[in-house]
N, C-alpha and C positions, 0 to 999 in steps of 0.2 A: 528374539526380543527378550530383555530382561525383567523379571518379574518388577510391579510397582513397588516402591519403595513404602506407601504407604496403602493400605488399603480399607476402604470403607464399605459398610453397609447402614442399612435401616432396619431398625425392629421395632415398628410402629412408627410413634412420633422420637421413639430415641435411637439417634444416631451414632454409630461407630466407628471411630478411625482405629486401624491397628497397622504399629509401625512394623515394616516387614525389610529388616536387613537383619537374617538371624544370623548371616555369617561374619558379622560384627559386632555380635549381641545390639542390634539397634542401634549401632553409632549412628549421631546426629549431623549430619553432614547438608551440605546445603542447599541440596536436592531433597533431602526430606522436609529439610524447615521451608522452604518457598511451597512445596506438595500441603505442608499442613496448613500452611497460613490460607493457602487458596481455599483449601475444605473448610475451614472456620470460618473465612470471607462468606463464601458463598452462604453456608449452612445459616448465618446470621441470618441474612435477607430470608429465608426458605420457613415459611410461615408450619409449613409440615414435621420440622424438626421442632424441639422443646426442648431437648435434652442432649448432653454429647457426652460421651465415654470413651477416653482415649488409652491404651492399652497396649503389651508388646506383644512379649512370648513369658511361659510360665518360668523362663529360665533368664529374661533381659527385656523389665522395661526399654531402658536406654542404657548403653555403659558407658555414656558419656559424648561427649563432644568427638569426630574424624581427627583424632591427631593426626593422620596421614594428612591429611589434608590442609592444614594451619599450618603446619610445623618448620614449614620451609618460608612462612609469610612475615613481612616486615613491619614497621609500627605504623606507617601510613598505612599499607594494604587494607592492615587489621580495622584502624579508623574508616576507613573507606567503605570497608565490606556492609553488605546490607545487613547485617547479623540482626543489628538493632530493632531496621521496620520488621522481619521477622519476630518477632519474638514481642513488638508492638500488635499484631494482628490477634495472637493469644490473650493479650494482655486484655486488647479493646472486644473481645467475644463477651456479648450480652447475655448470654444464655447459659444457665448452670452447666458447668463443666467438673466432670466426675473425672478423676483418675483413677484407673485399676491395675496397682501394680504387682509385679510378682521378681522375684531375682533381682537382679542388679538397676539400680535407679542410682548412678553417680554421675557428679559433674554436671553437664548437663543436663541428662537424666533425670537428677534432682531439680535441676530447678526448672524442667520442662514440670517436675510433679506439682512442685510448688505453683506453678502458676496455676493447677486448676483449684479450683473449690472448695472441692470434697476429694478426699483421698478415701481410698478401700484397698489397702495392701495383704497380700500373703503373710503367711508365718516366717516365709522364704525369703523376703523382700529384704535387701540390705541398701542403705541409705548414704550419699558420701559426695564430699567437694574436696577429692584428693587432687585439683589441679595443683598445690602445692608442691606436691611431690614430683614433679615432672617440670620445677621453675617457674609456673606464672600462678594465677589465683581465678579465683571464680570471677565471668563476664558477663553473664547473663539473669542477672540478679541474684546470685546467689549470697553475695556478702549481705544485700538488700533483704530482700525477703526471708530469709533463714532468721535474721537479727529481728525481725518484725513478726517471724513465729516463736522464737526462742525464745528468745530477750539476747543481750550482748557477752553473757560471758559461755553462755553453748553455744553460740556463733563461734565464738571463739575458739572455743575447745575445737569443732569440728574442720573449718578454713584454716588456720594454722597449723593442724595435726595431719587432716589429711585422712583421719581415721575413718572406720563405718559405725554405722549405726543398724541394730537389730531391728524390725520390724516391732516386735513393744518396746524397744529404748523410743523409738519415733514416735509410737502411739504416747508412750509418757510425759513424751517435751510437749506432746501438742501441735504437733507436726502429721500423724494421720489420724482419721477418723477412728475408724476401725480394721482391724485385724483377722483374719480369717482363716482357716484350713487353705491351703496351697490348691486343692480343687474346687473350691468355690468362690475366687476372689473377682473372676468375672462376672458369675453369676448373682454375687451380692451387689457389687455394681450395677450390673442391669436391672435391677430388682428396685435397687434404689433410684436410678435411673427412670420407671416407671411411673414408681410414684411419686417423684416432680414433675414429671412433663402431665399429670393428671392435675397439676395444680393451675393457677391462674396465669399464663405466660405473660403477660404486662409486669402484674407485682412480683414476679418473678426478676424478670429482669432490673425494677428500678429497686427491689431488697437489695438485689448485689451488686448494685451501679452504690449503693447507699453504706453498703458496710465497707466497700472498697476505698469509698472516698473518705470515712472516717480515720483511713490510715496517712492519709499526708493530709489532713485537716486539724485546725481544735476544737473543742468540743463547742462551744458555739457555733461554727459556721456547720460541724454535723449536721447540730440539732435542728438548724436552719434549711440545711439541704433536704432532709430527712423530712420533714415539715413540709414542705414543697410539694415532693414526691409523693408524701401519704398525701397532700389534698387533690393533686392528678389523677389520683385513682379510682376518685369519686367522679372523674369522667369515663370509665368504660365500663362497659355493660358486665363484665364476667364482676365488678363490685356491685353492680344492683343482684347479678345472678347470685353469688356467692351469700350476701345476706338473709336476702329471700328463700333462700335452700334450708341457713342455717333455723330462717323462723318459722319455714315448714318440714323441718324434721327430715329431710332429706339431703341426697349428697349433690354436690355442685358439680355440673357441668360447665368448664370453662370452656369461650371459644379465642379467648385471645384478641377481642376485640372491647 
């Protein structure tokens, strides 16, 4: 039998996927994206998890999309393909998602990063949407999301060029969090990892249901959703607990309820 394509564990309430084709540096193929969308499916419902941390090797997040695979597909196929709901089940994941990259994060890669949260990349980490260079362009939000962390003329520079990006050129656009020694970019992940999932999992997830929708909304209907969401919060107990902690000098125990 051949090793999983993806593989997970638990460490505590934070959970770990780590993508395991290292004889392709993690190409994304569609055996891994249907493998990860089920583990973020699930893991959503899974009141034990808080937190996710998705992760390769210290040598290849992702290096992109299986061109083996595509390359012989036509323009229907490609519309046809499930590509989309894939990469919709990432999208629609409630729950803070950490990326901990190291090595190559291109093409898909990238914007497999992009779609989490919070990023924690290596010194190592190179950044890139060279589908140019191979004939087509980014599919998977990449033109999308890159222009909504960048702004449009570093979209630019990067989808038409095809070029990488150093791990602090990324930190600098505002594209990773932070940056780390090539031995510790898991570990800060995890770390950070931690100490979200010790936070309130409800206002947890409707912060980042709220900052998400601020990006295809305008500022009024934000401020409105956002509004919403902060008075719902005064229905769960981890906001009675939380206050009450903070007016008795001590730390809050959330339970997600």
């Amino acid at each position: 039998m051949s090793d999983p394509v993806v593989l997970t564990a638990h460490e505590g309430p934070v959970g770990v996927i780590r993508l395991n084709r290292p004889q392709v540096l993690n190409a994304l193929n569609s055996e891994v994206m249907d493998a990860l969308a089920a583990v973020l499916s699930d893991w959503d419902h899974d009141e034990s998890v808080r937190v996710v941390v998705i992760t390769g090797s210290e040598r290849a997040f992702a290096a992109g999309a299986d061109i083996a695979e595509m390359k012989d597909q036509g323009a229907a196929e490609m519309l046809r393909a499930r590509q989309l709901s894939r990469w919709e089940a990432i999208r629609r994941f409630t729950k803070p998602l950490i990326g901990a990259v190291s090595g190559w994060a291109l093409g898909g890669g990238m914007e497999l990063a992009m779609s989490c949260d919070l990023l924690v990349a290596s010194e190592t980490a190179r950044f890139g949407q060279p589908e140019i260079r191979i004939g087509v362009m980014p599919g998977a939000g990449g033109t999308q999301r890159l222009t909504r962390i960048v702004g449009k003329v570093r979209a630019m520079d990067l989808v038409l060029s095809g070029r990488h990006l150093t791990a602090q050129e990324a930190h600098a656009w505002g594209l990773v969090n932070r940056v780390v020694a090539a031995e510790h970019y898991l570990t800060e992940a995890m770390r950070w990892a931690a100490e979200l999932a010790a936070g309130p999992p409800v206002a947890l997830a409707l912060a980042k249901e709220s900052v998400l929708f601020s990006l295809d909304s305008t500022v009024e209907a934000g401020l409105l959703h956002e509004r919403r969401l902060f008075a719902l919060l005064f229905a769960t107990e981890d906001q009675k607990e939380g206050m009450q902690a903070f007016l008795d000098k001590r730390p809050p125990h959330f339970e997600g309820r």
